[in-house]
C-alpha positions as CSV (number, residue, x, y, z in Angstrom):
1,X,186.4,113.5,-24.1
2,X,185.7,116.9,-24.8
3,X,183.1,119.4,-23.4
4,X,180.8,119.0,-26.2
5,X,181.0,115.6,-26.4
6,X,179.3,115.3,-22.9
7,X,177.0,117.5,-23.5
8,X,175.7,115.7,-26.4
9,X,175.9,112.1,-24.9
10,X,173.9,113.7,-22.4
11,X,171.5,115.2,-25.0
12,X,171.1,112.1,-26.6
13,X,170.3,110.0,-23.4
14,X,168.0,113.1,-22.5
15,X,166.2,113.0,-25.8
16,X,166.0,109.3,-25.5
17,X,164.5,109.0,-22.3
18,X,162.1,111.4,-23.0
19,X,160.8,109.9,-25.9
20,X,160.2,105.9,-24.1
21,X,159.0,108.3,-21.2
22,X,157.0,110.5,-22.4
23,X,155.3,108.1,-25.7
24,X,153.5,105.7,-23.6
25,X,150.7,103.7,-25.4
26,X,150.8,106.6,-27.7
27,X,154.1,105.0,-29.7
28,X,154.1,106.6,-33.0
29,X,156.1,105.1,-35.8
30,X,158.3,108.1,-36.5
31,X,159.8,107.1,-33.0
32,X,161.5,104.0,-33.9
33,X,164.3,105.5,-36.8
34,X,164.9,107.9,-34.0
35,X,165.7,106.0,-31.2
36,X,167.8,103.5,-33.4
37,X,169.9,106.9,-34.6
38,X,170.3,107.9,-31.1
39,X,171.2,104.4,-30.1
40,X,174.0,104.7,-32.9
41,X,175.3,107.9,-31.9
42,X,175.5,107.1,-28.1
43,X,177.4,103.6,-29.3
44,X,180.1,105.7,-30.4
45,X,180.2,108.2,-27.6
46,X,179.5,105.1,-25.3
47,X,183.4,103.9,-26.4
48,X,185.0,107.0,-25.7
49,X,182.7,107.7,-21.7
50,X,184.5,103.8,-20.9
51,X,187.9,105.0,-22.2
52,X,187.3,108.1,-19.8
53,X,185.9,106.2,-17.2
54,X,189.7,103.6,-17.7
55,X,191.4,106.6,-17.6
56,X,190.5,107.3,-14.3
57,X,190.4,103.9,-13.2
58,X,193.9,104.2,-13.8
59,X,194.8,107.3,-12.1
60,X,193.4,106.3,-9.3
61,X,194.8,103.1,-8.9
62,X,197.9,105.1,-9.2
63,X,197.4,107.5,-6.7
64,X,196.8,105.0,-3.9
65,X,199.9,103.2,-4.7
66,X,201.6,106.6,-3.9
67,X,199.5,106.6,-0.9
């Protein structure tokens, strides 16, 4: 995963919790079309953070082999 790629996943979950934070009882309709595009975007970035997150699974597991 690349530099910018965490930093928008990290955006996104930002933006996202900021909005169900932040709206409250005052839930306006313009919300919903956003959250389901963030919820898109962060599905795809979602699949490359677990490949990342095997990766190192993987390493590790290695290095205490070594160990």
């Amino acid at each position: 995963m690349t530099d910018k790629e965490v930093c928008r996943y990290l955006e996104l979950v930002d933006r996202r919790l900021f909005i169900l934070i932040h709206s409250g009882i005052d839930w306006k309709p313009d919300y919903t079309p956003e959250l389901e595009a963030v919820d898109r975007e962060l599905a795809g970035l979602k699949e490359m953070v677990n490949r990342e997150h095997e990766k190192r699974k993987i390493c590790g597991m290695q290095v205490a082999q070594q160990g």
